[in-house]
SETORZA-353952 format. One record per residue (C-alpha): residue number from 1; residue in one letter; x negated, y negated, z negated. Coordinates in Angstrom, 3 decimals. Layout:
N
> n	res	xx	yy	zz
> NUM	A	X	Y	Z
...
This chain:
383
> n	res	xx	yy	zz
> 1	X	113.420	-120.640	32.826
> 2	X	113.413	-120.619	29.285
> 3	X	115.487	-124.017	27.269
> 4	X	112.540	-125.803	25.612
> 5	X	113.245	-125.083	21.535
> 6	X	113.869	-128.413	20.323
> 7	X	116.403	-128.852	23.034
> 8	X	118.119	-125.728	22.096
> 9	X	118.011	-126.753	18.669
> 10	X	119.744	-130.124	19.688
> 11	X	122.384	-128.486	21.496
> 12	X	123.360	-126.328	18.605
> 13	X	123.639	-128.978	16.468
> 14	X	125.663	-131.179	18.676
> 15	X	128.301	-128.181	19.446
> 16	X	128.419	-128.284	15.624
> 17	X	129.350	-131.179	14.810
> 18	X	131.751	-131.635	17.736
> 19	X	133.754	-128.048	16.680
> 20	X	133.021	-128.894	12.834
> 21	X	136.161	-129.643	10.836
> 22	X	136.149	-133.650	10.008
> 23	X	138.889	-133.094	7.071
> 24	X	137.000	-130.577	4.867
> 25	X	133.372	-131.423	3.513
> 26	X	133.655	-127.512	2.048
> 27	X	136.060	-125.815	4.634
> 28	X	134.930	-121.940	3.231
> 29	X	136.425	-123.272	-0.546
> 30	X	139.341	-124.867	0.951
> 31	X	140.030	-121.757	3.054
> 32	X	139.928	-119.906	-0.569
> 33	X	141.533	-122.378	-2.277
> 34	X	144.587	-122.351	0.097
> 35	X	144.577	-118.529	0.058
> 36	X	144.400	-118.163	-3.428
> 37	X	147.414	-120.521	-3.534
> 38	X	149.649	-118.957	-0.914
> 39	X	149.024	-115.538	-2.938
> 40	X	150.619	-117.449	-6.452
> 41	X	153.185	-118.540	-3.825
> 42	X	154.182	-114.484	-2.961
> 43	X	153.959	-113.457	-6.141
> 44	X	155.375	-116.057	-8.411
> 45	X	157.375	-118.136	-6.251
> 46	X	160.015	-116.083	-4.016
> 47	X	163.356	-117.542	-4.515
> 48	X	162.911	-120.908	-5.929
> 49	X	166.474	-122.295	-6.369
> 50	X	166.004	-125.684	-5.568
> 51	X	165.893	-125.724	-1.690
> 52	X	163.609	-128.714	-1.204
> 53	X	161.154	-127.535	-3.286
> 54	X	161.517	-123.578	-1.826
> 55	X	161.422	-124.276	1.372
> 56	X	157.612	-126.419	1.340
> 57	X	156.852	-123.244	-0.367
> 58	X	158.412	-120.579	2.061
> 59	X	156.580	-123.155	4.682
> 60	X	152.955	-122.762	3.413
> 61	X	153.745	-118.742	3.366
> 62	X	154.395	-119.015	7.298
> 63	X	151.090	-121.653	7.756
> 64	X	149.474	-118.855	5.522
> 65	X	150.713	-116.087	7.653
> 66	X	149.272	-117.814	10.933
> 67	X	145.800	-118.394	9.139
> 68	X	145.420	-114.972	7.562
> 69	X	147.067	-112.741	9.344
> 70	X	148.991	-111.554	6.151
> 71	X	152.253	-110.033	6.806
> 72	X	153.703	-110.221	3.305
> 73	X	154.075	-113.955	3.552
> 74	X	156.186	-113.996	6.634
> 75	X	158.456	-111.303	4.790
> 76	X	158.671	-113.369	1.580
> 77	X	159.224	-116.796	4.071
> 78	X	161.918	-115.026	5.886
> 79	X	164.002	-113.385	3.077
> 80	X	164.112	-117.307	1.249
> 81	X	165.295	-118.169	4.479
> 82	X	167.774	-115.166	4.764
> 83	X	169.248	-116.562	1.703
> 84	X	169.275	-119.960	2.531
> 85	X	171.572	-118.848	5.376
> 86	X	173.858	-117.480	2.792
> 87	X	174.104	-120.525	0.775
> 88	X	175.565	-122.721	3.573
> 89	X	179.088	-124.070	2.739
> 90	X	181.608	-124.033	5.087
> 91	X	181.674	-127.533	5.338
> 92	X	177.860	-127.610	6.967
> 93	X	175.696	-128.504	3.402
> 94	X	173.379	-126.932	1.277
> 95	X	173.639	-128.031	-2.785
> 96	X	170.062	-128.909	-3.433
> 97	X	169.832	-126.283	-6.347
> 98	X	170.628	-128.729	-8.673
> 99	X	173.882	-129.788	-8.539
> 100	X	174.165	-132.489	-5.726
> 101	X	174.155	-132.532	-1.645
> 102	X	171.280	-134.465	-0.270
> 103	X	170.139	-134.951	3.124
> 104	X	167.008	-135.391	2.000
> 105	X	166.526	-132.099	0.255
> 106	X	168.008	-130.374	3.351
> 107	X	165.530	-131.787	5.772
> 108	X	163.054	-130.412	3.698
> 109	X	164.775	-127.033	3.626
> 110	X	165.810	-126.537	6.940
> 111	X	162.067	-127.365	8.128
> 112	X	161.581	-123.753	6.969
> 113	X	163.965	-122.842	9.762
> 114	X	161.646	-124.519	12.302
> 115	X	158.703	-123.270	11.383
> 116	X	159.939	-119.895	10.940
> 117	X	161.846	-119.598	14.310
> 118	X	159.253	-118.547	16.657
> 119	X	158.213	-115.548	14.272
> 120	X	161.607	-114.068	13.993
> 121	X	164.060	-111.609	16.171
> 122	X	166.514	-112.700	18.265
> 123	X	169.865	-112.226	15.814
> 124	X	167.688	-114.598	13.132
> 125	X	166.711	-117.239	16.113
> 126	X	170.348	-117.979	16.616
> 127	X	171.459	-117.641	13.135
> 128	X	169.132	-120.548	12.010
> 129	X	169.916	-123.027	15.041
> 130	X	173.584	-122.017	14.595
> 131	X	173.207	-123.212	10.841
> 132	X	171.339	-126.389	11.772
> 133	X	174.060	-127.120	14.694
> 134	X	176.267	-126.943	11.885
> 135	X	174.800	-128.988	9.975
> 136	X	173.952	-131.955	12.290
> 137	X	177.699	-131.750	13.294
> 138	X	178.603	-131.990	9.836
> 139	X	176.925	-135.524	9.729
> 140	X	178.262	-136.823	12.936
> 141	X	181.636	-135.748	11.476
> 142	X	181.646	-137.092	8.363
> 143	X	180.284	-140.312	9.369
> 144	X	176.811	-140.090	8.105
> 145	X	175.022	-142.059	10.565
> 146	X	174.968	-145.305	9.102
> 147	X	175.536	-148.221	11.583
> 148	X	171.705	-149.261	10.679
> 149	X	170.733	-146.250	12.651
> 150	X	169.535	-145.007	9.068
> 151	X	171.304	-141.429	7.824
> 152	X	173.400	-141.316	4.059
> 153	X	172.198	-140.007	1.303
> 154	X	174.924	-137.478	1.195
> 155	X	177.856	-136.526	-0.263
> 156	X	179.393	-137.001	-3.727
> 157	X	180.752	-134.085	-6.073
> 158	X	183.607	-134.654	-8.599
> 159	X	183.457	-133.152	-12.224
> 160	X	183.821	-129.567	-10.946
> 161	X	181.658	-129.651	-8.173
> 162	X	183.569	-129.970	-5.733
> 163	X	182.453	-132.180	-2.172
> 164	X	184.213	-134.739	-2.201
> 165	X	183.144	-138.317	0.237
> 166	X	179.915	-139.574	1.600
> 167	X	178.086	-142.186	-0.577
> 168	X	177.962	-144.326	2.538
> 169	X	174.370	-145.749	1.816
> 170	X	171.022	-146.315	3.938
> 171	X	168.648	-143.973	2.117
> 172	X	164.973	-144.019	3.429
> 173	X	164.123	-140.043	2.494
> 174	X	167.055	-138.325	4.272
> 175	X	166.556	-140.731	7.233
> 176	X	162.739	-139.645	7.361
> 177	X	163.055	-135.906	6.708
> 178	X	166.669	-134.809	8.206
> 179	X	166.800	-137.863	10.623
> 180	X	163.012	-137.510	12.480
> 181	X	162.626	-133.636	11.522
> 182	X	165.813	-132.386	12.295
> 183	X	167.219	-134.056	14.672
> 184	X	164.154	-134.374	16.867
> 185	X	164.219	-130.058	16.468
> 186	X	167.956	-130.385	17.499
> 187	X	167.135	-132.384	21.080
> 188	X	163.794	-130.196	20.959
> 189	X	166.310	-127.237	21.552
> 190	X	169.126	-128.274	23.098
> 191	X	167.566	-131.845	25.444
> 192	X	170.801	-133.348	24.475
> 193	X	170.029	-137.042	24.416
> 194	X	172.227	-138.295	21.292
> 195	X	169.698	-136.164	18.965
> 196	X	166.695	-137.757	20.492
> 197	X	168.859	-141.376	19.857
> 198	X	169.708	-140.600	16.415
> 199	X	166.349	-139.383	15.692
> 200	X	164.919	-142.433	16.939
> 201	X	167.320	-145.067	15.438
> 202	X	166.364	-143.523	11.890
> 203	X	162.453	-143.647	12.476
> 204	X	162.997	-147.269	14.316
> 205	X	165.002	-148.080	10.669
> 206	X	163.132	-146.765	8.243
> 207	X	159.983	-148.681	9.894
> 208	X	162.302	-151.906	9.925
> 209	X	162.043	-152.395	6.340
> 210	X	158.409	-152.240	6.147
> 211	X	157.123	-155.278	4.330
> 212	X	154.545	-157.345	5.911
> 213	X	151.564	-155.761	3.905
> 214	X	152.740	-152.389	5.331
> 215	X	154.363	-150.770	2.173
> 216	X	157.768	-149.279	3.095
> 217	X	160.311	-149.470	0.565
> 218	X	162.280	-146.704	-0.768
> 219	X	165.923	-147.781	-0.548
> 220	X	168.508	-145.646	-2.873
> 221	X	171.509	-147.811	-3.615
> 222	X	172.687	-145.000	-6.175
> 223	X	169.345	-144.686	-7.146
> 224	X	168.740	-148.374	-8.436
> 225	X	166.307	-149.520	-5.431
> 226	X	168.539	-151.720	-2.961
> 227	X	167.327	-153.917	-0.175
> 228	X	170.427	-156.198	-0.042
> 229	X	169.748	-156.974	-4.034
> 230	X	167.609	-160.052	-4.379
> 231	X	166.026	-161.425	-7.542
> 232	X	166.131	-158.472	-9.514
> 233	X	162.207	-157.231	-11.287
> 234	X	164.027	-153.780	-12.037
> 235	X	165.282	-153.178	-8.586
> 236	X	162.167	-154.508	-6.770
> 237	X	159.848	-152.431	-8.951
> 238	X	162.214	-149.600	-8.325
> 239	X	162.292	-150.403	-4.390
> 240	X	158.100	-151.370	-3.872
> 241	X	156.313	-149.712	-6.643
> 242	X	158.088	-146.918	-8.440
> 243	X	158.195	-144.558	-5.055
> 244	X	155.660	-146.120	-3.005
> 245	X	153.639	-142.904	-1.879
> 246	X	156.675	-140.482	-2.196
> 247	X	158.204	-142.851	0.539
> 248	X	154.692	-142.611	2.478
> 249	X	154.503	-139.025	2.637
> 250	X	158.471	-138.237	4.041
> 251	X	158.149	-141.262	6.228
> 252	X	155.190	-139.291	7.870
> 253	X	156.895	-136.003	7.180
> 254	X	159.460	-137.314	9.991
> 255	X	157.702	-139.690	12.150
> 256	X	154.864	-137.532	12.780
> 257	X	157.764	-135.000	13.678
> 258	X	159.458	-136.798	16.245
> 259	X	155.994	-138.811	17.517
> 260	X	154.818	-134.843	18.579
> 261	X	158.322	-133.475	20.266
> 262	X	160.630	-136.840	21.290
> 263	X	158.853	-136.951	24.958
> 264	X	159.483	-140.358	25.246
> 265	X	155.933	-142.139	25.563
> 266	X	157.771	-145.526	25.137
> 267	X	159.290	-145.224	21.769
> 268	X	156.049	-142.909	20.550
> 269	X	153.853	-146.580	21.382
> 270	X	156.109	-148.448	19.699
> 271	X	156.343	-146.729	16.553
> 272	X	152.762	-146.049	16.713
> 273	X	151.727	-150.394	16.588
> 274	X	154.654	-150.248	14.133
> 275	X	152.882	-147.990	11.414
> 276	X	149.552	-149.246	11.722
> 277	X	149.990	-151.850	8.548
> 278	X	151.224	-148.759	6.748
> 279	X	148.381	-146.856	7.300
> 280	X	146.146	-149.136	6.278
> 281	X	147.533	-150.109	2.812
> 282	X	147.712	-146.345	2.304
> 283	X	143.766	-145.921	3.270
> 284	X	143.000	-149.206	1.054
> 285	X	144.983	-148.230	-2.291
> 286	X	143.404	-144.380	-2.464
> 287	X	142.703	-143.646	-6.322
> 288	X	138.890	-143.469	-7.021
> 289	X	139.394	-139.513	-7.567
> 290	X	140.964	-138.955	-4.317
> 291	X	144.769	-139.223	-5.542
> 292	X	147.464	-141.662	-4.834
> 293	X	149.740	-143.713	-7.095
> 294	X	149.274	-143.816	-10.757
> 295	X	149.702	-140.122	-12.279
> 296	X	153.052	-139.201	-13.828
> 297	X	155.566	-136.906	-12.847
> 298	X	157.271	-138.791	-10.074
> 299	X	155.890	-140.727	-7.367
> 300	X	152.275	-139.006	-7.249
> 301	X	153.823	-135.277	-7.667
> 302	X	155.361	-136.170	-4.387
> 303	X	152.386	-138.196	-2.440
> 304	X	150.357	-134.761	-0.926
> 305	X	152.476	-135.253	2.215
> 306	X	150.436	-138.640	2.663
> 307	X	147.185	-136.041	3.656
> 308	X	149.058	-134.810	7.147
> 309	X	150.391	-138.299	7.675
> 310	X	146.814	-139.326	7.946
> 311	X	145.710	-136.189	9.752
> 312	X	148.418	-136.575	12.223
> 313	X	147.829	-140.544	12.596
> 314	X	143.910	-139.699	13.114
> 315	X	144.593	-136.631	15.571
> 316	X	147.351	-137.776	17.863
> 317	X	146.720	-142.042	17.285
> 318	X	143.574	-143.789	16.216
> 319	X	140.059	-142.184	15.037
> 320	X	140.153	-144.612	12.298
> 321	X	136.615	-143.194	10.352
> 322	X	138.578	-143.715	6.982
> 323	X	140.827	-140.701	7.110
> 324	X	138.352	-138.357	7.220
> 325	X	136.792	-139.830	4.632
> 326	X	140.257	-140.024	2.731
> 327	X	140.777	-136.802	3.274
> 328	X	138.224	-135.285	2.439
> 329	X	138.110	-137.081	-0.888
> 330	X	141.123	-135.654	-1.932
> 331	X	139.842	-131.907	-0.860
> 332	X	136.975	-132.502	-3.260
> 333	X	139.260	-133.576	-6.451
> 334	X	141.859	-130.523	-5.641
> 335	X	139.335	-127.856	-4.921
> 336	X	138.080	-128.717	-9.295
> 337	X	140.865	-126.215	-11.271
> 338	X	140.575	-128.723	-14.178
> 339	X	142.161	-131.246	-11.677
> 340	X	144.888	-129.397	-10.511
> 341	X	146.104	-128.640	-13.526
> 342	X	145.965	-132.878	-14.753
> 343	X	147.227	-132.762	-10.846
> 344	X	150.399	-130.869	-11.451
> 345	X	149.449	-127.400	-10.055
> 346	X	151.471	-124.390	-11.098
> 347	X	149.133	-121.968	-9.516
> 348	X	146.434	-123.667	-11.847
> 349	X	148.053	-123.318	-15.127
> 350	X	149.122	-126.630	-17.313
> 351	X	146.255	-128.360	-18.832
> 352	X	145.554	-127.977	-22.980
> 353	X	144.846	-131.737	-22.949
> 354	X	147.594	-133.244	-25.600
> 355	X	150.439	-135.014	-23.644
> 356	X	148.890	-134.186	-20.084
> 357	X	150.613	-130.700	-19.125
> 358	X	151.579	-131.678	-16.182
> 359	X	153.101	-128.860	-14.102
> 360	X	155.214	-129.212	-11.060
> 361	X	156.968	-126.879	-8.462
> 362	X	157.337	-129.717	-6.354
> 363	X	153.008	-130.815	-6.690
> 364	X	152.005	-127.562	-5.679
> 365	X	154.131	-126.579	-3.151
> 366	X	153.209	-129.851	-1.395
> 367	X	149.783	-129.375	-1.853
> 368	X	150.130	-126.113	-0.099
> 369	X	151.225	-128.235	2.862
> 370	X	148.324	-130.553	2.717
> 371	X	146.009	-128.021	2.687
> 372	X	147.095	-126.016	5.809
> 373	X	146.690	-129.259	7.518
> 374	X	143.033	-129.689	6.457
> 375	X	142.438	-126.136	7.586
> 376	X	143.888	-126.502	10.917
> 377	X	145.485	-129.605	11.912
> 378	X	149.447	-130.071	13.201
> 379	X	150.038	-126.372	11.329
> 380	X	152.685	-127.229	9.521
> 381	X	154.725	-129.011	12.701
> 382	X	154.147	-125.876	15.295
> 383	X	157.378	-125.507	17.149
C-alpha cells in the first residue's frame, strides 16, 4: 500500500532537518568557501616558517584532504611536516620561527603530527611520536611542569640564540595547547597514566583561574599579564581584556582535546560544569557582525578557534540553541570577501580602505580550522 502524499512529504522533511547541518545556514558556499581557501593554502602557503602559524595551515590541508578527496593537500601537509621533523633540536624544542621556544607555538605545531598520523606510512608514524616523546620528555626534564599543574612558557635564549633556562612561569596558552593536546595524544598512544595526569592538572589549572563571570584570564608573567600582581589597570587590562578571545579559543583548542580522548568520565563532568560560565560570556559578548573582540591585529586575529569550542561544547555537552545560532552568524560575515579582507584574510587580499589592511597568516589559517568544523564537526580532532 501506497504512503499517503502528505505523509511522505512529512517524512522527507523531518529526515531533513534531522541530517541538515545546524552550523551552516549556506553549507554549498561554505563548502566553496573552505575549498577555495585550502587551494590559496597549496599554492601560496607551503613552508610557512613560523611553526604555529604553519602547522593550523598544514592542518586545514589534511581536514581538506578528508573532505575532498584531494591528494595534493596531504602531500603539501606531509612535506611541512617532513621538515618540521628536521627542525627539532637535540635538546627536544622547536624555535617558533621567530626567534624564541614556546610551548605554546609547539602545541600548535605538533597538532599537525596528530592529525597527520593516521594518513602516513609506517617509518613517518614512528618518526612523529618519536619526536613528540622527545619532546614531552624534554619538559618533564627540564622541569616544565609547574607545581600549579600549569606547563612554562618555555625556554629563554641568550644574545646568540642559544637555549639557555626555563622562564619558570604559569602560562595559560602552552598549558591549553601542549598541556590538553599533547599530552592527552601522548597517553592516547602510549595509556601511560602520568600523561593523562599532566594533561589533566593543566586543563583543571587553566579552568582555576576563571573569574566568576566566566572570562579566563591570559596569564604571561613575561608578557605583562600576571595573576599574583594586584592593583595594577595595565596588568589587569593586559590579563582580562587585551587577550580575552585568543585565551577562549586555545583553552578550547585543548580542553575539547582531552574532553574527546582522556577516557575518564569523571574528570570529563567536572570540567564540563566547570566551563559552562565560559561559554556563556562567550555566546553573550558575540560582535553584531558575527566576530569576537574588538578588531585589531591581536586578540580577534586569534579568536576563530572560539567556532569549534562552541561546536565541540554543543556536539559532545549541551544543545544550547545559541551556538548554532553563533555559528552560523559568523559563517554569514566570513562567506562576504569584503569581510575577510577587514577580517584579516590572506586568501582574500588586504582591503583598499585607508588604515584597515588588515592581513594575517595567523587569521586565515585559523579560519581554515573553523571552517572544517562547520563542514563536518570534530574534523580537526580525528585521531
Amino acid at each position: 500500500m501506497k504512503k499517503p502524499i502528505l505523509l511522505t512529504i512529512l517524512l522527507a522533511l523531518s529526515t531533513a532537518l534531522l541530517t541538515a547541518n545546524p552550523f551552516c545556514a549556506n553549507e554549498k558556499a561554505t563548502r566553496e568557501y573552505f575549498h577555495k581557501l585550502c587551494d590559496y593554502i597549496a599554492e601560496q602557503k607551503q613552508d610557512v616558517p613560523v611553526i604555529f602559524i604553519g602547522g593550523y595551515y598544514m592542518r586545514d590541508l589534511v581536514a581538506g584532504y578528508k573532505m575532498f578527496g584531494e591528494k595534493r593537500y596531504l602531500d603539501t601537509a606531509i612535506a611541512y611536516g617532513d621538515r618540521l621533523l628536521e627542525k627539532q633540536s637535540a635538546r627536544g624544542y622547536w624555535q617558533t620561527g621567530y626567534g624564541r621556544i614556546y610551548l605554546a607555538d609547539t602545541g600548535s605545531a605538533l597538532g599537525l603530527f596528530i592529525v597527520l598520523y593516521d594518513h602516513v606510512d609506517k617509518e613517518r608514524k614512528q618518526k612523529y611520536f618519536n619526536a613528540v616523546q622527545r619532546y614531552v620528555d624534554a619538559i618533564e626534564r627540564d622541569g616544565m611542569v609547574r607545581p600549579s599543574g600549569a606547563l612554562d612558557v618555555g625556554v629563554k635564549l641568550d644574545t646568540n640564540g642559544v637555549p639557555t633556562t626555563v622562564y619558570g612561569e604559569d602560562y595559560s596558552t602552552s598549558s591549553s595547547l601542549t598541556g590538553g593536546e599533547v599530552f592527552t595524544w601522548m597517553y592516547h598512544m602510549t595509556k601511560l597514566e602520568k600523561y593523562r595526569q599532566i594533561a589533566y592538572n593543566t586543563q583543571k589549572w587553566v579552568l582555576s583561574t576563571m573569574r566568576d563571570d566566566g572570562v579566563i584570564p591570559y596569564n604571561h608573567p613575561g608578557g605583562k599579564s600576571d595573576l599574583r600582581i594586584k592593583g595594577s589597570a595595565t596588568n589587569d587590562f593586559n590579563l582580562w581584556t587585551n587577550s580575552l578571545y585568543l585565551t577562549s579559543a586555545y583553552t578550547g583548542e585543548g580542553l575539547l582535546s582531552f574532553d574527546r580522548y582522556c577516557g575518564k568520565p569523571t574528570w570529563k563532568k567536572e570540567l564540563r560544569a566547570k566551563i559552562k560560565p565560559h561559554i556563556d560570556y562567550v555566546l553573550k559578548t558575540q560582535n553584531p557582525d558575527g566576530t569576537w573582540s574588538a578588531p585589531g591585529p591581536w586578540d580577534q586575529k586569534r579568536s576563530p578557534g572560539i567556532i569549534n569550542f562552541l561546536i565541540w561544547y554543543y556536539q559532545d555537552v549541551e544543545k544550547d540553541p545559541r551556538i548554532p545560532r553563533a555559528v552560523q552568524k559568523f559563517g554569514a560575515f566570513i562567506l562576504v570577501p569584503a569581510n575577510g579582507k577587514t577580517f584579516g584574510l590572506l586568501n582574500e587580499g588586504p582591503t583598499v580602505e585607508p588604515g584597515k589592511i588588515n592581513s594575517y597568516d595567523c587569521v586565515t589559517s585559523l579560519t581554515g580550522r573553523a571552517l572544517a568544523d562547520m563542514l563536518k564537526p570534530g574534523i580537526d580532532v580525528e585521531w
